[in-house]
N, C-alpha and C positions, 0 to 999 in steps of 0.2 A: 185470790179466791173471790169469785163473785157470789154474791150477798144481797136479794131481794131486802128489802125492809122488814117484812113479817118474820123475816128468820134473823133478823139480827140480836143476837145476846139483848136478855131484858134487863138487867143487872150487871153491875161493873165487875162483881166478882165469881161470876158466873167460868168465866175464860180465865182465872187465876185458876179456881178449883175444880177446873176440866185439866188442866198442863199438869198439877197436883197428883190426881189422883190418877194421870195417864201419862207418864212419866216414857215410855217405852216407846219414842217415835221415827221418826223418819228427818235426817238431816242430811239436806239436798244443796248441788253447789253445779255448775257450769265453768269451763274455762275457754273462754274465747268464743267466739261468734258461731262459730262452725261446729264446736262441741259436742257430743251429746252431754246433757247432766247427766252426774251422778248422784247416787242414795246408798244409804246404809239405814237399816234398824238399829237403834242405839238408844240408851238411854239415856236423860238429859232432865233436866231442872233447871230451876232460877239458883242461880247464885245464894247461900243462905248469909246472912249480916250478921254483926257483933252477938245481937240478940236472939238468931235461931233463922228459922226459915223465912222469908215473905209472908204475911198473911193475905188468903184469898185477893181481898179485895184492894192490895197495892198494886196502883198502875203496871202493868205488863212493857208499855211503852217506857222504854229507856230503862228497863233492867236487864241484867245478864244472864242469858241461859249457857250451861256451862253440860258438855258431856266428854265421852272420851272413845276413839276407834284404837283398835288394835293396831300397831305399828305396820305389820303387812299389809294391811289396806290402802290402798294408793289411794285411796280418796283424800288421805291425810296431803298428800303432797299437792292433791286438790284444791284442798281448803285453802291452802296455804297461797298457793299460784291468786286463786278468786278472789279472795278478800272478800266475800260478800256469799250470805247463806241462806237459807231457808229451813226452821224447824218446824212439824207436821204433827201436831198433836191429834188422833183422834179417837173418839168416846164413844161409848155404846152407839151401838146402829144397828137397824134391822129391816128385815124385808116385809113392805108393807101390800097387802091381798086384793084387789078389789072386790073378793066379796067382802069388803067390810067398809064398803061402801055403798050408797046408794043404790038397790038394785034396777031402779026405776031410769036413772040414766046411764050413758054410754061411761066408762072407766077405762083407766090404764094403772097401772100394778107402779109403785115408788118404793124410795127409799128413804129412810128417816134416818139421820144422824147430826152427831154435833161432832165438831172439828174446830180446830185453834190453829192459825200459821202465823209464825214472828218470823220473820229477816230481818235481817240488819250485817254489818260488817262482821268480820270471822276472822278470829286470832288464834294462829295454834298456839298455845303455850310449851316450853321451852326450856322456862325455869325450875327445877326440882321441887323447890318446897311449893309452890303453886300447883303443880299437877299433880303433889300427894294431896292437897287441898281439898282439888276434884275430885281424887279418888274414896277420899274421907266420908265427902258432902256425898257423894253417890251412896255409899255405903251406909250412911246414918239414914239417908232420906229412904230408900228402900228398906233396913231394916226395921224403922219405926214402923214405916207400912203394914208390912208381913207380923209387926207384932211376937216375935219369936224369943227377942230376948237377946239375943246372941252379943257379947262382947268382945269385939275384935283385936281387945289389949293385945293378948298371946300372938297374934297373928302380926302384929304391925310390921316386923321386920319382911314377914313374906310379901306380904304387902307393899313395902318399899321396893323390895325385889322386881315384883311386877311393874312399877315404873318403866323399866327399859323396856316392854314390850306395848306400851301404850301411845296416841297421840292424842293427849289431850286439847281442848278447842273451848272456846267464850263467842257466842254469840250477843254482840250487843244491840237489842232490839229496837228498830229504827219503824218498825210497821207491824200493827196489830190488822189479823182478820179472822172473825169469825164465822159460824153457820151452825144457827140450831134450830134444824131442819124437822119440825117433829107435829107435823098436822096443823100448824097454824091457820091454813088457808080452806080448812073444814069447817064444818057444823058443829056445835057442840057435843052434838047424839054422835057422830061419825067417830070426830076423836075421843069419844068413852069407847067405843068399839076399835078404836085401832086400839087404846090403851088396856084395857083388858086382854085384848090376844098375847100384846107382849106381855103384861103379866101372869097372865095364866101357861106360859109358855115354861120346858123345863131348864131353857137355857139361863145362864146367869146372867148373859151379856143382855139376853131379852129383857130380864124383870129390871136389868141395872136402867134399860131405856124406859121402860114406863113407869121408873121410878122420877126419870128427870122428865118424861109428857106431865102427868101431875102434877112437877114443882112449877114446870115453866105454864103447863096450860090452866093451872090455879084448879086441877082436879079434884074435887072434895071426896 
């Protein structure tokens, strides 16, 4: 991912609590020189420890993100050939206007987003009690999200069940890159004006992004 300096993450736990709270990515893998890569939509997380999940602002570099593909997916036999992956987190984004910019000079129409990629080595897991693991940490980590409540006790044996139709995978994160791409290289008047459109807009992914222009561009 290339990364101007003005869009680099300002904060260490910025790219922890962007993977967090956008959990639903893209894990991409090549075999061989001549290859095309593949991708899957899949969800994924950091590994959670003794004590619960990572907090935001634990180094990214050298932890484990862990998700799981359906057995049908030959990407699984993918991963496994590569040894080496790519996961693609990405967060609010939205289509930025020229008119809200300058109207005195010449413009072109952009895009504001923040995105998170870790690669590193890719181990399918194999072992049973491991891959209910994943499936567990997936299920806890989404259900706190969603807030619903729901207890999966009843369910666990279906649960095991679905094992055989998964391949679960561990990336272990060798390269951190981010991009939080969100009017830095405006005016202060410009980015109140790109930030207000996205807030004032009815989409939720919109106001989610000029919720993070604000945090990152210190918007009072």
């Amino acid at each position: 991912m290339h990364t101007p300096r003005h869009y680099r993450a300002d904060l260490p736990e910025r790219e922890g609590r962007l993977v967090r709270e956008n959990p639903f990515g893209l894990v991409i893998c090549g075999v061989g020189a001549s290859a095309a890569p593949v991708a899957t939509h899949v969800l994924m997380l950091r590994r959670p420890g003794a004590d619960g999940p990572p907090v935001d602002d634990e180094p990214l570099l050298g932890a484990t993100v862990i998700g799981h593909l359906a057995r049908t997916n030959p990407q699984g036999a993918a991963l496994r050939a590569a040894g080496y992956a790519l996961a693609v987190f990405l967060g609010p984004d939205g289509y930025v206007s020229p008119t809200l910019y300058d109207p005195s000079q010449p413009q072109a129409p952009t895009w504001n987003y923040a995105a998170v990629h870790l690669s590193g080595p890719v181990r399918v897991v194999d072992d049973r009690d491991e891959a209910l693991a994943i499936m567990r940490a997936s299920i806890d980590a989404t259900e706190s999200n969603a807030g619903t409540g729901w207890d999966p006790t009843s369910s666990l044996d279906y649960i095991e069940k679905l094992l055989a139709g998964i391949t679960p995978f561990e990336i272990t994160v060798e390269d951190v890159r981010s991009t939080f791409k969100l009017s830095q290289n405006k005016t202060p008047e410009t980015q109140r004006r790109v930030h207000d459109s996205f807030a004032a807009s009815p989409s939720g992914r919109d106001r989610e992004l000029a919720a993070l222009m604000a945090d990152v561009l210190r918007l009072a």
